[in-house]
N, C-alpha and C positions, 0 to 999 in steps of 0.2 A: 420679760414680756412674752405672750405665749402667743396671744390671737393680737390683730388689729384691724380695724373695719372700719371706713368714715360712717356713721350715721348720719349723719345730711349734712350741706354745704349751704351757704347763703349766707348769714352776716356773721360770718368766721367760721370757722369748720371745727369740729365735737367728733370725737373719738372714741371708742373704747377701745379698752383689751381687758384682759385678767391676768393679774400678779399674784401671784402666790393662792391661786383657787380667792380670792377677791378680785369685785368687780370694780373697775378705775373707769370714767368716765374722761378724758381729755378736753378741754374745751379750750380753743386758741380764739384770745379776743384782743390781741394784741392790736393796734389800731384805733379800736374804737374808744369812745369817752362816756365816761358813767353815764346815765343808769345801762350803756349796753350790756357792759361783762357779767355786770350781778344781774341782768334777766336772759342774758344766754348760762350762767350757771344755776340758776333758778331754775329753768326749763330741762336741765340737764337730769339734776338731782330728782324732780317730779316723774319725768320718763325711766329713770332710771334708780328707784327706789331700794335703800340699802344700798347703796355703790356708791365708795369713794369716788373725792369728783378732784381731777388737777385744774387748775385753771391759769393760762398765760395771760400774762398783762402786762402793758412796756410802761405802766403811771403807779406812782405811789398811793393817789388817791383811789385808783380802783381795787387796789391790795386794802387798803381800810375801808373801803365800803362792802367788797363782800365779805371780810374780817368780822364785821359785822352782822351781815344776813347770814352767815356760815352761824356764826355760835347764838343766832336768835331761833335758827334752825334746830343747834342740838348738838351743832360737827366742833371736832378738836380743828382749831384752823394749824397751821404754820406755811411759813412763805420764805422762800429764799431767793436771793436776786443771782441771775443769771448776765453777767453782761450788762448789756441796757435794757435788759426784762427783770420779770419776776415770775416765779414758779408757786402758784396758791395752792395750799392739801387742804379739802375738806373732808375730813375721815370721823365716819360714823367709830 
């Protein structure tokens, strides 16, 4: 991880840095319940065009619904569980 910088705060906090000269957006939506995480990762990916995007989520169901917007979008998804979360790649 080279840089990190919150880009704004309010219903859960979005991150970036850059990994390996690519651009990762971070989006923590851990908390909230669908539709939040997939329109705080949707706002994410828009602001941030061509940039992978991580996204945290502590439910199964929000891992399959932006599973879903991720590859209607275009992105390779994968997710892997962390403890009582999950960790979602949306990578262009």
């Amino acid at each position: 991880m080279t840089e990190l910088s919150e880009l704004f705060a309010g219903s859960g906090k979005i991150y970036y840095y850059i990994r390996l000269y690519k651009e990762v957006v971070m989006v923590d939506a851990r908390g909230y319940s669908c539709p939040v995480p997939v329109v705080m990762a949707k706002e994410s990916i828009e602001k941030n065009p061509g940039a992978d995007c991580e996204i945290l989520v502590d439910s199964m169901v929000c891992v399959e619904n932006i599973t879903r917007f991720g590859e209607g979008k275009g992105y390779k998804v994968s997710y892997e569980k962390q403890g009582e979360d999950f960790k979602i790649l949306l990578k262009k």
